[in-house]
NUKEDO-496390 format. One record per residue (C-alpha): residue number from 1; x, y, z; residue in three letters. Coordinates in steps of 0.02 Angstrom, whole numbers. Each point is the difference from the previous one (the first is absolute). Layout:
REM residues N
(node NUM; (X; Y; Z); ALA),
...
END
This chain:
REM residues 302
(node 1; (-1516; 519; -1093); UNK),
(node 2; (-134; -111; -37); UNK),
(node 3; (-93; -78; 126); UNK),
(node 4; (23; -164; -28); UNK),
(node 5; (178; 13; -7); UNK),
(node 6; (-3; 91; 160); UNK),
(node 7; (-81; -160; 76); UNK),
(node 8; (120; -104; -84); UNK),
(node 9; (137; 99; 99); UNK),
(node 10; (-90; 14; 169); UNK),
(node 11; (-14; -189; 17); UNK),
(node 12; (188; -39; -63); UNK),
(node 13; (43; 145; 153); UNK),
(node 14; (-101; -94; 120); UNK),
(node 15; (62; -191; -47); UNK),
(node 16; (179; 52; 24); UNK),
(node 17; (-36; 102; 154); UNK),
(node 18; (-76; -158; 61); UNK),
(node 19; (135; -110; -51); UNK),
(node 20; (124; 111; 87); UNK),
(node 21; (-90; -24; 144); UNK),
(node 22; (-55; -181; -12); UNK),
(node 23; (200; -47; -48); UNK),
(node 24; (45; 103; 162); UNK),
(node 25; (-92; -74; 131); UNK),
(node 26; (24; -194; -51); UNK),
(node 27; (160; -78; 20); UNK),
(node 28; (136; -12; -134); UNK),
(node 29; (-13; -185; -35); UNK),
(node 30; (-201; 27; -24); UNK),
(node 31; (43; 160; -100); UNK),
(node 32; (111; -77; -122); UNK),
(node 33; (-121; -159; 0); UNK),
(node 34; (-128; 117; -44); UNK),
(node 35; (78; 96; -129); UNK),
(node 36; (70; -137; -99); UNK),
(node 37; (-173; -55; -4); UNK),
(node 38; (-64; 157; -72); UNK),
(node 39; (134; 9; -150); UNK),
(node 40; (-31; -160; -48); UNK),
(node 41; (-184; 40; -4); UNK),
(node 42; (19; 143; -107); UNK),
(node 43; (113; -98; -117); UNK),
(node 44; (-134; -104; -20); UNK),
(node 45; (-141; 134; -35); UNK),
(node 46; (113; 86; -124); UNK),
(node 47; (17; -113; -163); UNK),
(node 48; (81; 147; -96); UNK),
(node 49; (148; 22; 107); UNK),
(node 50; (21; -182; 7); UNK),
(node 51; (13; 6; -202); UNK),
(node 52; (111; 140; 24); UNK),
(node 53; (125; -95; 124); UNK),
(node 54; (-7; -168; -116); UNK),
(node 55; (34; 118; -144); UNK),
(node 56; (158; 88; 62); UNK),
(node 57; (67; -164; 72); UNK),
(node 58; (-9; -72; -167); UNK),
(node 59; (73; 135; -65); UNK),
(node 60; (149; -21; 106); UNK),
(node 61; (17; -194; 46); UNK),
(node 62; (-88; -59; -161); UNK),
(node 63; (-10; -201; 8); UNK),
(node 64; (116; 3; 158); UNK),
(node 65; (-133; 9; 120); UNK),
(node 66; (-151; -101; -52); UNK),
(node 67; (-173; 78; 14); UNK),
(node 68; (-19; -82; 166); UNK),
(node 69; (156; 64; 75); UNK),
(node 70; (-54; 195; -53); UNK),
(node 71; (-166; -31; 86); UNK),
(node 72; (99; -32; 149); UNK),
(node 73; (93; 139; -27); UNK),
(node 74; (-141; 137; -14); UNK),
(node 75; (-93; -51; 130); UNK),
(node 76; (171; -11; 118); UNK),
(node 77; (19; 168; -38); UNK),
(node 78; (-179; 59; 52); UNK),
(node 79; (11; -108; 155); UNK),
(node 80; (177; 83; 32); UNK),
(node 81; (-83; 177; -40); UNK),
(node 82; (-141; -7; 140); UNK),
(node 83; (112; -65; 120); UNK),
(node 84; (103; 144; -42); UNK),
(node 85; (-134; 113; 31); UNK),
(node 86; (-45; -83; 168); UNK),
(node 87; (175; 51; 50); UNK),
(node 88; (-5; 178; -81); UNK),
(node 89; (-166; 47; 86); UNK),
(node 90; (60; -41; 184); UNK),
(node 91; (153; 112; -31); UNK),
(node 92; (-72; 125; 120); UNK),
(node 93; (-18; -92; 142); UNK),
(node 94; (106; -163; -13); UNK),
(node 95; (144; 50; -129); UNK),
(node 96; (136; 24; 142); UNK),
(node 97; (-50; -147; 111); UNK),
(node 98; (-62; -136; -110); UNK),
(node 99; (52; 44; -179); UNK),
(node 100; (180; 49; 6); UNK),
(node 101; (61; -125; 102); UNK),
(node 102; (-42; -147; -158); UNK),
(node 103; (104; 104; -124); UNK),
(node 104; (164; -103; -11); UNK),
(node 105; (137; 105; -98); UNK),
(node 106; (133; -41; -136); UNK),
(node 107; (127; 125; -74); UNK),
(node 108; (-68; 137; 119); UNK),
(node 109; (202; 46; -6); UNK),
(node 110; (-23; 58; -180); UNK),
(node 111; (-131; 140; 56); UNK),
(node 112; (86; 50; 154); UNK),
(node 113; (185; 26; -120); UNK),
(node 114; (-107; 125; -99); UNK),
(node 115; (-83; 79; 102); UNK),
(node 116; (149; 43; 104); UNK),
(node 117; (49; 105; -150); UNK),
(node 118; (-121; 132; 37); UNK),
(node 119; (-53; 19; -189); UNK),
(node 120; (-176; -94; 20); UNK),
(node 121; (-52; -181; -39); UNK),
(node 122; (-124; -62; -139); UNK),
(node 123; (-91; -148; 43); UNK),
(node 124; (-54; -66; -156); UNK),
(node 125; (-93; -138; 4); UNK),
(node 126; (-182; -67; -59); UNK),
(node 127; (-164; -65; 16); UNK),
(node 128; (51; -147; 68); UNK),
(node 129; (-20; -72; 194); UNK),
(node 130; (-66; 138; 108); UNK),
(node 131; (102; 161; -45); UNK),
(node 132; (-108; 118; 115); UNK),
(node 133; (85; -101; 144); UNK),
(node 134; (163; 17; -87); UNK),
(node 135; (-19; 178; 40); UNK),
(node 136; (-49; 7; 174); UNK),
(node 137; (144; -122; 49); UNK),
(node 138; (127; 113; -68); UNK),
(node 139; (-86; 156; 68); UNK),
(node 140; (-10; -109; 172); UNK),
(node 141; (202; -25; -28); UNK),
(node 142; (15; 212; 31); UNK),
(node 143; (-8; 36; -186); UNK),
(node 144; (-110; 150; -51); UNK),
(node 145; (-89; -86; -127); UNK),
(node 146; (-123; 56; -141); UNK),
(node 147; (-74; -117; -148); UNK),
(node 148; (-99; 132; -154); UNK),
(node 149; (-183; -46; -6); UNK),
(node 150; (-129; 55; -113); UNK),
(node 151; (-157; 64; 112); UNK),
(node 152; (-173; -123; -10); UNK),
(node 153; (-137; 65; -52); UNK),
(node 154; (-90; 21; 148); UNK),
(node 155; (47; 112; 132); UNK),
(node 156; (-55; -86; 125); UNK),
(node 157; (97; -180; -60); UNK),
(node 158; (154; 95; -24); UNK),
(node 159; (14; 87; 180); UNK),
(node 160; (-24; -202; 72); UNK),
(node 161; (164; -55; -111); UNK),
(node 162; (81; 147; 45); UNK),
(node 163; (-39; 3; 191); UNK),
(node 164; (44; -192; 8); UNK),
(node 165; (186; 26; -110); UNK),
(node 166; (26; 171; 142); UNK),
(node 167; (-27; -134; 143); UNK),
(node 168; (165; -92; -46); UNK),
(node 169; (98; 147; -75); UNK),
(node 170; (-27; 6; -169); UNK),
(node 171; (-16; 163; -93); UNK),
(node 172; (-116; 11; -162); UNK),
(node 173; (81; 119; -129); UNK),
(node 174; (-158; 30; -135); UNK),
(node 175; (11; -11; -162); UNK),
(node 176; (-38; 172; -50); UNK),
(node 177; (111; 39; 147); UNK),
(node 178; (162; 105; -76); UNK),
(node 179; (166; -93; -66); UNK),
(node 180; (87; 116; 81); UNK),
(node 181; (-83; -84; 179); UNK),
(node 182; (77; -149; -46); UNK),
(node 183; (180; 52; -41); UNK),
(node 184; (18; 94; 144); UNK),
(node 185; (-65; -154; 111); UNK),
(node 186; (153; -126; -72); UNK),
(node 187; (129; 167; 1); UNK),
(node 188; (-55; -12; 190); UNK),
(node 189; (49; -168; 0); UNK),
(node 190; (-176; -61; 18); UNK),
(node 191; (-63; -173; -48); UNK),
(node 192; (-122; -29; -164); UNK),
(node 193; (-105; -139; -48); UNK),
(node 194; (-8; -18; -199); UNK),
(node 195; (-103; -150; -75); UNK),
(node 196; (47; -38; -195); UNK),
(node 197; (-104; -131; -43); UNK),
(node 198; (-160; 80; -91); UNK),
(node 199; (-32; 36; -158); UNK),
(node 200; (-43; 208; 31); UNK),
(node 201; (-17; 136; -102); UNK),
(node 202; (7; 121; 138); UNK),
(node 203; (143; 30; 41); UNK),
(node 204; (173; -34; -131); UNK),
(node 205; (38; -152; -55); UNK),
(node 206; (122; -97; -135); UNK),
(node 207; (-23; -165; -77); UNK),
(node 208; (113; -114; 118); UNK),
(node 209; (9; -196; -33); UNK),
(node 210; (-103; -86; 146); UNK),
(node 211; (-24; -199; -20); UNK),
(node 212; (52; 20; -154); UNK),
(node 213; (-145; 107; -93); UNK),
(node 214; (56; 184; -12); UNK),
(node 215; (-101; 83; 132); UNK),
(node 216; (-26; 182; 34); UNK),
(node 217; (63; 37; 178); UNK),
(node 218; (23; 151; 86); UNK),
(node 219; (164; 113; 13); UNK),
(node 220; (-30; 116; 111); UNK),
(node 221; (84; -75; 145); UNK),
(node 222; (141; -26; -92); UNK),
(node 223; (30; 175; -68); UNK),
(node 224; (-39; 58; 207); UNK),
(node 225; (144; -115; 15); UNK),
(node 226; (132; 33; -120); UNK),
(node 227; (-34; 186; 39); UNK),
(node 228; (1; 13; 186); UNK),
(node 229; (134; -128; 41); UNK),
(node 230; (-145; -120; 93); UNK),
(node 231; (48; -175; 11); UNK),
(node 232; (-134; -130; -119); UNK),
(node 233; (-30; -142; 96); UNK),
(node 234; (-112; -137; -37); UNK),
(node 235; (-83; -59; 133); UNK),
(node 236; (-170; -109; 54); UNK),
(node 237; (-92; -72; 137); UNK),
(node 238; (-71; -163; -41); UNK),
(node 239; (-114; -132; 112); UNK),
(node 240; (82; -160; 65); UNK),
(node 241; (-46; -141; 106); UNK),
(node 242; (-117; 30; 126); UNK),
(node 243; (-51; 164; -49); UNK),
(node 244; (132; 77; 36); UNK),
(node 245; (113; 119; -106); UNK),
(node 246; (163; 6; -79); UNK),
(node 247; (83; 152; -61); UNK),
(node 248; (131; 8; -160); UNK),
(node 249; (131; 147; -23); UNK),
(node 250; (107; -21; -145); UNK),
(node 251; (148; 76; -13); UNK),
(node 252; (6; 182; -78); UNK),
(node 253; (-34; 22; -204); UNK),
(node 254; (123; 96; -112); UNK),
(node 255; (16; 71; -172); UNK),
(node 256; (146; -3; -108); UNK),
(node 257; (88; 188; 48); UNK),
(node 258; (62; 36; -185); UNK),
(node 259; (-167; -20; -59); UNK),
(node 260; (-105; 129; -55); UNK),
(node 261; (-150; 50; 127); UNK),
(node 262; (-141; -99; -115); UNK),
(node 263; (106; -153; 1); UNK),
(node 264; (28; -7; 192); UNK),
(node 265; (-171; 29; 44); UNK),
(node 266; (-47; -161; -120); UNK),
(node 267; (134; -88; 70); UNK),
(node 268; (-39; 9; 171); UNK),
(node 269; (-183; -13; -36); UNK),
(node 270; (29; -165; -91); UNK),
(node 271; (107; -77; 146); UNK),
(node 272; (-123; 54; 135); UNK),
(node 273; (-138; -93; -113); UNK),
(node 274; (88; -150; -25); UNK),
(node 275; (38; 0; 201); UNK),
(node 276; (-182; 12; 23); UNK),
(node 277; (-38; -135; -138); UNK),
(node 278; (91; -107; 106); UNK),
(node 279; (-69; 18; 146); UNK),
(node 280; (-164; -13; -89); UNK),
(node 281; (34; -157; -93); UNK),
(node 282; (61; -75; 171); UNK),
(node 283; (-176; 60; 80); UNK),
(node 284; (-126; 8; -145); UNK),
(node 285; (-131; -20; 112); UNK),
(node 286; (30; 148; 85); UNK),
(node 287; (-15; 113; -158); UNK),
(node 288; (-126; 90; -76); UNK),
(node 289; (-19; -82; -161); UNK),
(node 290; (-176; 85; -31); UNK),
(node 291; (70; 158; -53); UNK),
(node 292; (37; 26; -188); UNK),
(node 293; (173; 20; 2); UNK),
(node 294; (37; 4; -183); UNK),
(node 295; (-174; 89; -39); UNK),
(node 296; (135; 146; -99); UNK),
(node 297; (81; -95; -138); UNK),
(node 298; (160; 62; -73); UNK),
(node 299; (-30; 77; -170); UNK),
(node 300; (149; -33; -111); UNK),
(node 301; (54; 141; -111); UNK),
(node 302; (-60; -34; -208); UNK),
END
């Protein structure tokens, strides 16, 4: 590695070690305060992924929002994303005393129905609100629960996130981790965290209609699902008022039994997207509208 880039690495290790530590030691309020701060700062230093978020509004709202109103929105969302990260980082210390207690639940019935089953849940949900706390609340709720995560490219980076999501019970299942791992986790009647909002070519994916643009979505958690018997639930855990939180389940997601297997996996992809396009349109400020989600366009056949 080049020296340079080992620099480069070094200094990003040592500005989240110190933010981890900084965001520990102040109080929440001043945390939060802080972080918002910081995401709006960013937003500001980074022109390109302010084109990016105009872009994919536009794409989406076209002359319903004005160009005003999707300002608002991007920056909302980076404000909401460092205050999100103020609240991830204290995890460690402050999850089960100060963090918990603000998450305020609705349809937690749905979850608890499934699970109950014994055949596994699916969380599926997206990059929307602050899903790493959507985790450790169920895993706080007596749920073994596990969310798939691709490792960082530092070492050092990688053992913080995964120290901090072991400190409220979450279990990181790697990417290069076996399928079978995973199958055998929901067959144990284990609890996984699935988010289907990115446009990724790493793992499978099908062209599903989201916001109405055909975008390619993953279907992996769906064909867990159909094949194990584990429930797919949408689910997210969005801010509210006074930074607090407030946690949607929806009820469970189906596919048509007489289908064939390809047509119930799209089917219960496409009603688990438009769940989460709802939730989304209801909160766009809480989504991350600066990731290309219709970079893969669908080729029609000649």
């Amino acid at each position: 590695m080049k020296l340079r880039k080992r620099i480069k690495r070094s200094l990003v290790y040592y500005l989240a070690s110190g933010l981890l530590h900084c965001f520990n030691t102040i109080p929440r309020k001043l945390a939060v305060y802080l972080g918002g701060w910081i995401g709006l700062a960013v937003w500001f230093l980074s022109p390109r992924e302010r084109y990016k978020a105009h872009r994919h509004l536009s794409l989406v709202y076209g002359d319903r929002l004005t160009r005003r109103q999707k300002a608002a929105v991007g920056r909302g969302y980076a404000v909401n994303s460092g205050r999100n990260v103020a609240d991830i980082l204290r995890f460690k210390k402050h999850f089960a005393a100060e963090i918990k207690p603000l998450v305020e639940v609705e349809g937690w019935e749905h979850f608890e129905a499934a699970a109950r089953l014994g055949k596994g849940v699916i969380g599926v949900t997206g990059h929307i609100g602050n899903f790493e706390l959507l985790a450790a609340w169920v895993a706080s709720q007596g749920y073994p629960a596990a969310v798939i995560g691709r490792e960082l490219y530092d070492a050092r980076l990688d053992r913080l996130l995964l120290d901090n999501r072991e400190a409220v019970g979450i279990t990181t299942i790697a990417t290069t981790d076996s399928p079978k791992r995973i199958v055998k986790w929901l067959r144990d009647g284990k609890i996984l965290g699935a988010l289907i909002d990115t446009d990724s070519h790493r793992v499978r994916g099908e062209f599903i209609p989201a916001f109405g643009r055909w975008s390619y979505t993953p279907v992996g958690q769906t064909i867990l699902g159909l094949k194990t018997g584990a429930a797919l639930i949408p689910i997210a855990c969005l801010r509210s008022g006074d930074n607090n939180y407030r946690l949607i389940v929806k009820p469970p997601v189906t596919a048509d039994p007489e289908a064939d297997f390809e047509t119930q996996v799209r089917q219960a992809t496409l009603k688990c997207t438009k769940v989460l396009e709802s939730i989304i349109d209801d909160h766009k400020d809480q989504w991350i509208w600066i990731h290309n989600r219709w970079r893969t366009r669908k080729i029609n056949p000649a």
